[in-house]
OpenMM code with the backbone's topology and positions (N, CA, C; nanometers):
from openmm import Vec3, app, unit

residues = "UNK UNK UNK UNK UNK UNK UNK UNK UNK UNK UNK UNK UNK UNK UNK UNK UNK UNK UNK UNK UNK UNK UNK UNK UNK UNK UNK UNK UNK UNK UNK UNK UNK UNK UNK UNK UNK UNK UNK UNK UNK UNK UNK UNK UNK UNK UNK UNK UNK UNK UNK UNK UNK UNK UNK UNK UNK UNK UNK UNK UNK UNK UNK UNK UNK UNK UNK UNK UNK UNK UNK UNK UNK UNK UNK UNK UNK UNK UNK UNK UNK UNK UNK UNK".split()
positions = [
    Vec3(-0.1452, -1.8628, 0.6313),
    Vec3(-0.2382, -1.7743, 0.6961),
    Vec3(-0.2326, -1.6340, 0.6341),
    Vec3(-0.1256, -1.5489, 0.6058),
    Vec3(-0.0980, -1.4397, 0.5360),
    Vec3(-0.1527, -1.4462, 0.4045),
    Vec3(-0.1523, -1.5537, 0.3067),
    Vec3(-0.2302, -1.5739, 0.1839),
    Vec3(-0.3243, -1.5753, 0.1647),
    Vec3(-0.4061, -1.6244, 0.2764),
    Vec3(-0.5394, -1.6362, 0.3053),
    Vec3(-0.6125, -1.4991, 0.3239),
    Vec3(-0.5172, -1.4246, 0.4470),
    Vec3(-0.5627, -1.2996, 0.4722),
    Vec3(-0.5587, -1.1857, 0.3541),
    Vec3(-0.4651, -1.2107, 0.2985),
    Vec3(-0.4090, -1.1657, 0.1786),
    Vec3(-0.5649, -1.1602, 0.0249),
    Vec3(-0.5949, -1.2494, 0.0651),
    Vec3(-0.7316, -1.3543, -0.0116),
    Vec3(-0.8723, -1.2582, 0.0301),
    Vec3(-0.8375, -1.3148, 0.1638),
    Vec3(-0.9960, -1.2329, 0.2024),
    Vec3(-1.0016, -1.0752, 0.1944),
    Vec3(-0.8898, -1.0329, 0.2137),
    Vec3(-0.8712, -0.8472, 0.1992),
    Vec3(-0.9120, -0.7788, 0.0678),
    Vec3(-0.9021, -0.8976, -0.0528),
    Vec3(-0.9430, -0.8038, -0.1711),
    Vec3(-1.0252, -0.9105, -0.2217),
    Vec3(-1.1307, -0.9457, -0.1791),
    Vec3(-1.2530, -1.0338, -0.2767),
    Vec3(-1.3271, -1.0082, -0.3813),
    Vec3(-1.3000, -1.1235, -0.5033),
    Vec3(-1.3489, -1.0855, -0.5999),
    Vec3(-1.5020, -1.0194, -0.6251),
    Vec3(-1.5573, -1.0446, -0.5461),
    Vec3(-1.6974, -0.9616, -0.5116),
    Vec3(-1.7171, -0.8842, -0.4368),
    Vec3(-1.7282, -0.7628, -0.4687),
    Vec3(-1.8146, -0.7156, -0.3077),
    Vec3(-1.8365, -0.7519, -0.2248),
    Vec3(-1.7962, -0.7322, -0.0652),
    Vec3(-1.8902, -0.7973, 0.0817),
    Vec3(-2.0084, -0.7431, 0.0546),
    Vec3(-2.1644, -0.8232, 0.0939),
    Vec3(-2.2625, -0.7637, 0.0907),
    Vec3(-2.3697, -0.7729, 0.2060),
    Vec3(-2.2961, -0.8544, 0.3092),
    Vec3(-2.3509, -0.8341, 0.4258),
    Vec3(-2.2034, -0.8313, 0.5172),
    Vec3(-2.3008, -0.7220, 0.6352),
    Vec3(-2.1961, -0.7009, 0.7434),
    Vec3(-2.1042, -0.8181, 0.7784),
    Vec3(-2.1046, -0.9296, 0.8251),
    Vec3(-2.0025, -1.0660, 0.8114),
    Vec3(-1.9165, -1.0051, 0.7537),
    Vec3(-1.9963, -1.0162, 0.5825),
    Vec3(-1.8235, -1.0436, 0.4720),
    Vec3(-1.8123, -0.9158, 0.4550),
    Vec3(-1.8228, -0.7722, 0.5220),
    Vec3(-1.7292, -0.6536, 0.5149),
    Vec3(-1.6635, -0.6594, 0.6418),
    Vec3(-1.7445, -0.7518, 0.7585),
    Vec3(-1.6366, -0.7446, 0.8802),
    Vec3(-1.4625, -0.8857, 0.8320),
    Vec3(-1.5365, -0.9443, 0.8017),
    Vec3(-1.4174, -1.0370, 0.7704),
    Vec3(-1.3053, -0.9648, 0.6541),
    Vec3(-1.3369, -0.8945, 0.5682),
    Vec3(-1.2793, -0.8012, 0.4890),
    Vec3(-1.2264, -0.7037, 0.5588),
    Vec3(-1.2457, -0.6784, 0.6308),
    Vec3(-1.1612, -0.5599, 0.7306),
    Vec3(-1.1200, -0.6302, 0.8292),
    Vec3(-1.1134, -0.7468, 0.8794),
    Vec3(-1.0041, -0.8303, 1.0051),
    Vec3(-0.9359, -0.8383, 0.8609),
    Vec3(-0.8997, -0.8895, 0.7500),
    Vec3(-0.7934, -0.9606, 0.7233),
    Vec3(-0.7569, -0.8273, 0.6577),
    Vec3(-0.7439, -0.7139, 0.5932),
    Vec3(-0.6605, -0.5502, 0.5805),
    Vec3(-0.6083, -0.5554, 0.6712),
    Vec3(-0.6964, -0.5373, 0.8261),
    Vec3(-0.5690, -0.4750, 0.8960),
    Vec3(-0.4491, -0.6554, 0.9035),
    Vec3(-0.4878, -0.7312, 0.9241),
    Vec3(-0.3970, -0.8298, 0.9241),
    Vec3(-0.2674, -0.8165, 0.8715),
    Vec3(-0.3116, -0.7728, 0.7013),
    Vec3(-0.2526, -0.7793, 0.5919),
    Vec3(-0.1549, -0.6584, 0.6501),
    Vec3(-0.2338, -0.5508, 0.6497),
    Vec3(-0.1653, -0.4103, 0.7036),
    Vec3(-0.0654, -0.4736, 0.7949),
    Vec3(-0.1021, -0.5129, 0.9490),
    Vec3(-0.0131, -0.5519, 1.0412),
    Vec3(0.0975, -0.5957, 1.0291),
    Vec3(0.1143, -0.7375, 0.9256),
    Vec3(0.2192, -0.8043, 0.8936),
    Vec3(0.3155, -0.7090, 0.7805),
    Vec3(0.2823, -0.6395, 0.7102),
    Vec3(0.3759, -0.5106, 0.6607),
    Vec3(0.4637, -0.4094, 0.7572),
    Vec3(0.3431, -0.3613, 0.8493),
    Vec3(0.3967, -0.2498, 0.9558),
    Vec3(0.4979, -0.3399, 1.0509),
    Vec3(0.5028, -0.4728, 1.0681),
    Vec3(0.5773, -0.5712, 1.1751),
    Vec3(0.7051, -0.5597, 1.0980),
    Vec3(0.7133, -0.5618, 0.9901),
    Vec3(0.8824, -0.5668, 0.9217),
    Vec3(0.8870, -0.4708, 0.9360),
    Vec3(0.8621, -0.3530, 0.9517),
    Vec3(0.9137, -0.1823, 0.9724),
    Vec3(0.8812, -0.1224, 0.8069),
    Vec3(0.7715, -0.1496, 0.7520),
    Vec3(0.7196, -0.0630, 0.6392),
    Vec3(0.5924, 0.0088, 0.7201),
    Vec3(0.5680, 0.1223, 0.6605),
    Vec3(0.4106, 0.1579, 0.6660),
    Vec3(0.3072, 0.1343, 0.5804),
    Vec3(0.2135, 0.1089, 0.6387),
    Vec3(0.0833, 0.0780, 0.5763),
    Vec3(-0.0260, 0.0562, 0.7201),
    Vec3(-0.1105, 0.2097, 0.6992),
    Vec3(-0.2327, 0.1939, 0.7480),
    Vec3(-0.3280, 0.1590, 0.6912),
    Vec3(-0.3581, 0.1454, 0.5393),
    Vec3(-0.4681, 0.0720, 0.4635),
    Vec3(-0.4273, 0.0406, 0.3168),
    Vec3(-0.4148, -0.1172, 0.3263),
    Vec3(-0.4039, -0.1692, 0.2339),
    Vec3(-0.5393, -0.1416, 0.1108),
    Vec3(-0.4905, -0.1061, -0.0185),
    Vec3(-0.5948, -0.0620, -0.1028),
    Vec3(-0.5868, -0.1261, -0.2738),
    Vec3(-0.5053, -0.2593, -0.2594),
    Vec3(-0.5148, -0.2795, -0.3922),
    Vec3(-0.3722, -0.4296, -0.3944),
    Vec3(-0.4168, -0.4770, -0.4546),
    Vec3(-0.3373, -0.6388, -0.4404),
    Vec3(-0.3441, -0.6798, -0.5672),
    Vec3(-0.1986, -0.7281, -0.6561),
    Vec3(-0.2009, -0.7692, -0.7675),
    Vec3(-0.0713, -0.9392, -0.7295),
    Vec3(-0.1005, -1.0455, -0.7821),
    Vec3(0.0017, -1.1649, -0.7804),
    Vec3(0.0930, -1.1139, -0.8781),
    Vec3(0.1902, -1.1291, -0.7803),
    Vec3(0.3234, -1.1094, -0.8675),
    Vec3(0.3979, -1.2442, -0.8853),
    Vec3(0.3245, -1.3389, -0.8148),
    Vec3(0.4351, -1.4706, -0.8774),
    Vec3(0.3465, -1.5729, -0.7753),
    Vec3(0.3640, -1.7166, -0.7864),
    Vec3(0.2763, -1.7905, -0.7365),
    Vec3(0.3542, -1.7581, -0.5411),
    Vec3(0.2472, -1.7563, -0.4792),
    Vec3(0.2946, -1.7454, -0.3461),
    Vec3(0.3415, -1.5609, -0.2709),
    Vec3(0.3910, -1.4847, -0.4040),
    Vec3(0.3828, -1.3111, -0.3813),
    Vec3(0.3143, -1.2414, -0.4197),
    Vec3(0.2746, -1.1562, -0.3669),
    Vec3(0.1640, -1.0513, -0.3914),
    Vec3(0.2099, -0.9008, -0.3616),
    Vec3(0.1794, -0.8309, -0.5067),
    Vec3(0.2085, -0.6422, -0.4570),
    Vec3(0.1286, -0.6217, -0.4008),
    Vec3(0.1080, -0.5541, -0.2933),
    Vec3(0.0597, -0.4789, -0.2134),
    Vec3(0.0051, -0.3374, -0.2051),
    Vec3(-0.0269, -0.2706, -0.2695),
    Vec3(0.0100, -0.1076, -0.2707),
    Vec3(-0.0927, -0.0638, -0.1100),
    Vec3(-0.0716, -0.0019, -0.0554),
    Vec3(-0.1118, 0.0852, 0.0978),
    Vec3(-0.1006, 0.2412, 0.1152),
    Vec3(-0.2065, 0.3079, 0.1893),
    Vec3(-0.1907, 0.4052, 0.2145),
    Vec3(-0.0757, 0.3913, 0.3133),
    Vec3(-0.0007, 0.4987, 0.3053),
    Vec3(0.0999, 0.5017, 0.4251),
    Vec3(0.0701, 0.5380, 0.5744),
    Vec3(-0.0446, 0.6458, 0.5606),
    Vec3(-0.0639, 0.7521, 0.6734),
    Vec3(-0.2094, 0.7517, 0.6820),
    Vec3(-0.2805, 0.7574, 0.8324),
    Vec3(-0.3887, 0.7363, 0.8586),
    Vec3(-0.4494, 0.8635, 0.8209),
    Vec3(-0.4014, 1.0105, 0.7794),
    Vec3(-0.4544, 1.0898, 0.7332),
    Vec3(-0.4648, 1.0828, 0.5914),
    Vec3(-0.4442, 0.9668, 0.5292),
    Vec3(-0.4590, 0.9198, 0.4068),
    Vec3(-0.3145, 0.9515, 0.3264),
    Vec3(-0.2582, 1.0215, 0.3477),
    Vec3(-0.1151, 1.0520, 0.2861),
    Vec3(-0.0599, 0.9666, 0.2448),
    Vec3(0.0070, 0.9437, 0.1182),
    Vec3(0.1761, 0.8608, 0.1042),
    Vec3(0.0747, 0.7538, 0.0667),
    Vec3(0.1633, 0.7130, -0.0430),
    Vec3(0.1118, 0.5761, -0.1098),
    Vec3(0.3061, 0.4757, -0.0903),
    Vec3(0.2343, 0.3453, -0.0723),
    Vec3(0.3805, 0.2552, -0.1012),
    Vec3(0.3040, 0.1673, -0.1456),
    Vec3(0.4024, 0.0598, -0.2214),
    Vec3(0.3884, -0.0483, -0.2875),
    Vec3(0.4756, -0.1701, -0.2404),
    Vec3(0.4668, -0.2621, -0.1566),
    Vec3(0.5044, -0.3366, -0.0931),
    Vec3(0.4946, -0.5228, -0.1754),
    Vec3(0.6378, -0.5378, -0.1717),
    Vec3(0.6008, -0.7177, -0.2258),
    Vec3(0.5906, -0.8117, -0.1130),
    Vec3(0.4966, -0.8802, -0.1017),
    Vec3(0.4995, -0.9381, 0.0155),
    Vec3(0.5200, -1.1229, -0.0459),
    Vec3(0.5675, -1.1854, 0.0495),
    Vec3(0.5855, -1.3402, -0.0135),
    Vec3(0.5037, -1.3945, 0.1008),
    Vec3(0.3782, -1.4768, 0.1157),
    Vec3(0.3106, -1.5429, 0.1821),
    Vec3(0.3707, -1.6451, 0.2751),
    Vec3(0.4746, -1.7070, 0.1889),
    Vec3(0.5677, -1.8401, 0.2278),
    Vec3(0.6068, -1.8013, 0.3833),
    Vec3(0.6882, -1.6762, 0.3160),
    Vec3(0.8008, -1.6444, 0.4522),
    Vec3(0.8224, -1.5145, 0.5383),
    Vec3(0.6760, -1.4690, 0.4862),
    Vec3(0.6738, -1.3801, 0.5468),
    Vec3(0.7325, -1.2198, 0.5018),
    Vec3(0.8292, -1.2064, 0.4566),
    Vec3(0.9247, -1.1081, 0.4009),
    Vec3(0.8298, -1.0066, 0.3069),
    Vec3(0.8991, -0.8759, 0.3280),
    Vec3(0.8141, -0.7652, 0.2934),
    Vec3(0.8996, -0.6715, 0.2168),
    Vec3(0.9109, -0.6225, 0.0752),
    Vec3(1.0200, -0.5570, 0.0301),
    Vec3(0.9299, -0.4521, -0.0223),
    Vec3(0.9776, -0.2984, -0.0033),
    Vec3(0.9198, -0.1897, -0.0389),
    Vec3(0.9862, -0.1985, -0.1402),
    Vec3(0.8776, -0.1711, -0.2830),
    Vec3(0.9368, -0.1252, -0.4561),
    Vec3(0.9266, -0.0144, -0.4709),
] * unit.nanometer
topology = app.Topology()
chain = topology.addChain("A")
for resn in residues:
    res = topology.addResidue(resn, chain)
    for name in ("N", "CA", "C"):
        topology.addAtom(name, app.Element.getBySymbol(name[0]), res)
C-alpha cells in the first residue's frame, strides 16, 4: 500500500483532471503521514527517486511554512524510514 501511494504521489504525467490531482494529493499526504508516524518531518513530500527495488528517497519539505528540506529512505516492504 505505501508503494502504491508512493506511485501515485509522483506520476509520470501530470494530473490533468481534478480526480488525478485529488488522488495525487491523498497519496503525498499518505506518503507524508507514514514518514511523520516514525518521528521524521515531512509536511510535503516533493520529489521521489528508487533507490533499490522495493526503497525509495524521499526528499520533503520539513515545515508547513515551507522551511527545511530532508531526504528520507523509505522501504515499502516494512515500513521503516531512515533520515540521510
Amino acid at each position: 500500500m505505501l508503494e502504491q501511494a508512493i506511485l501515485d504521489a509522483f506520476p509520470t504525467k501530470a494530473p490533468r483532471s481534478a480526480a488525478e490531482r485529488r488522488k495525487t494529493a491523498n497519496a503525498a499526504d499518505y506518503v507524508a503521514s507514514a514518514i511523520n508516524s516514525k518521528g521524521h518531518l515531512c509536511a510535503k513530500p516533493v520529489e521521489m527517486r528508487l533507490a533499490a527495488p522495493g526503497q525509495y528517497g524521499i526528499g520533503c519539505v520539513k515545515y508547513r511554512s515551507g522551511e527545511g528540506a530532508g531526504i528520507y529512505l523509505v522501504d515499502s516492504r516494512t515500513g521503516s524510514v531512515d533520515e540521510l
